[in-house]
N, C-alpha and C positions, 0 to 999 in steps of 0.2 A: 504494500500500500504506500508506503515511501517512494518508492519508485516512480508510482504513477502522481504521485503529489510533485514530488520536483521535476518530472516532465512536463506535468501542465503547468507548473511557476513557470519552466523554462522557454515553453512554446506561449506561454504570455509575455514574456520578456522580448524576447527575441525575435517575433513573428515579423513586425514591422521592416529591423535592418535583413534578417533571411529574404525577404522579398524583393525591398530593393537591389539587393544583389545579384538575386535571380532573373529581376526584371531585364539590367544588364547584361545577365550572359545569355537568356531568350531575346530581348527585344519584342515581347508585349507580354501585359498584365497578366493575361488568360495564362498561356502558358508558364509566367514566372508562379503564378497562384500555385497550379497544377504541381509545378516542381518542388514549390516549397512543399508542398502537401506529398509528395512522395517520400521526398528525403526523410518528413517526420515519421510516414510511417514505417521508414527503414528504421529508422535512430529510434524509436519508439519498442519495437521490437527487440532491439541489444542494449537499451536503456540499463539495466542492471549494471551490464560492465563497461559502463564508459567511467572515465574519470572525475569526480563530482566538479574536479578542480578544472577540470579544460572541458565542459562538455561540448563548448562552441567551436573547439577545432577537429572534433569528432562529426557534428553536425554540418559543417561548413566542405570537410572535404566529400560527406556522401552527397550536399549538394553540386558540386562541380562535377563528382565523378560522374554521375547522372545527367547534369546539363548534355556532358561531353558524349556520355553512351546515348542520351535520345536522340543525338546529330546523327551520329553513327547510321543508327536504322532508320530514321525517314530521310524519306525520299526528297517531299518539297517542304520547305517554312513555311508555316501561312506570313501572310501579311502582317504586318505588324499595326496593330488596334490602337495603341496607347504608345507616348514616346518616351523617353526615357527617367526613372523618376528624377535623378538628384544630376544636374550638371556645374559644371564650373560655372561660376560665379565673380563679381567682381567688375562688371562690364558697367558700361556709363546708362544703356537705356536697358526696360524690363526688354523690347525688341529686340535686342543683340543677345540679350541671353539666350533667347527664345531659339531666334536663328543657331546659334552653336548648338544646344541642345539639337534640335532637330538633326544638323548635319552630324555631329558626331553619333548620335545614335542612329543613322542610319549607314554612314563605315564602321562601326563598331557591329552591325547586324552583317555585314559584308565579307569580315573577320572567319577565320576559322572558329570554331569552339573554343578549341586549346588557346589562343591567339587573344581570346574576349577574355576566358578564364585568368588567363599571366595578368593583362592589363586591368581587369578588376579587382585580382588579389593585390596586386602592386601598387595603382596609383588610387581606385577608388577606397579600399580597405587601409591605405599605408602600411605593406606589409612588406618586409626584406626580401631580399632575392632566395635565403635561406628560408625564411619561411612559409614564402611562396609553393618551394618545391617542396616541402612538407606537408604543405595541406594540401598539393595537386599530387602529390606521389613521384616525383619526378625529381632528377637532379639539378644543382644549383646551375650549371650547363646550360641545359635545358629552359630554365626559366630566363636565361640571360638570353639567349639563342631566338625563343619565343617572343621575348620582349622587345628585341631587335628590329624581327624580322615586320612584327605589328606595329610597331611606329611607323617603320619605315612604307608597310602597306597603307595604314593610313595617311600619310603624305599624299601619297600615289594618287587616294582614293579621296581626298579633299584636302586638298591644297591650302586653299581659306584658313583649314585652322593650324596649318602652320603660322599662319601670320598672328593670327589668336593668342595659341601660348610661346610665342617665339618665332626667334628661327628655326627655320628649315635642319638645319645642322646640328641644332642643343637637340632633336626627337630624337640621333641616331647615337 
């Protein structure tokens, strides 16, 4: 009965930022909803033996590992419903934010899986290159390599917001 009490604390706590995240590595609501709601009921299932002390790095890599496996097997994305929730910020009118939001959430839908997953652990979460590849299962390499290569695809893939956070040259 403990178990299922600090699960439900915890999927009350946490449901909001699980979402946004997922929102992220799907690109719309329906499906980030969906994912969140898988992940729990994985993590819900091995709840016993997680670690009372980290159970968000537990919950957080079933959600990636799943984003990444549902690309895997379908075929097409749907369209994306809803745009992205939380984007950078800091701009002079509510309309420029608007605009970047839109454009990066639509190269970021463009994005491999793996590619969305580095760049949300990374710069949306602020998480190390070390701990990156610990909650995606993969080597520090790896996350570096990933992170690379999706900056540098996003350049490709909208130019505009090089000019947004910088130069062209600080993305790579």
């Amino acid at each position: 009965m403990a178990d299922r009490e600090a699960f439900d604390a915890y999927v009350r706590e946490r449901w909001g930022p699980l979402l946004r995240t997922a929102m992220l590595l799907t690109g719309d609501r329906h499906s980030a909803e969906d994912l969140v709601q898988e992940t729990l009921v994985r993590a819900a299932q091995h709840w016993s033996r997680v670690d009372p002390a980290t159970p968000d790095a537990y919950v957080r890599r079933i959600l990636y590992t799943r984003s990444v496996d549902a690309w895997r097997w379908r075929r097409h994305q749907p369209d994306p419903v809803d745009g992205v929730a939380d984007g950078p910020g800091g701009h002079s009118s509510p309309h420029d934010d608007a605009d970047v939001r839109v454009t990066l959430g639509a190269a970021l839908r463009r994005l491999t899986p793996r590619q969305r997953a580095v760049l949300v652990a990374r710069f949306y979460e602020d998480r190390t290159e070390v701990e990156t590849a610990r909650v995606l299962g993969c080597s520090v390499s790896t996350v570096k390599s990933q992170t690379r290569h999706a900056l540098e695809r996003l350049c490709v893939l909208a130019p505009e917001l090089a000019a947004t956070f910088g130069r062209q040259e600080s993305l790579r």
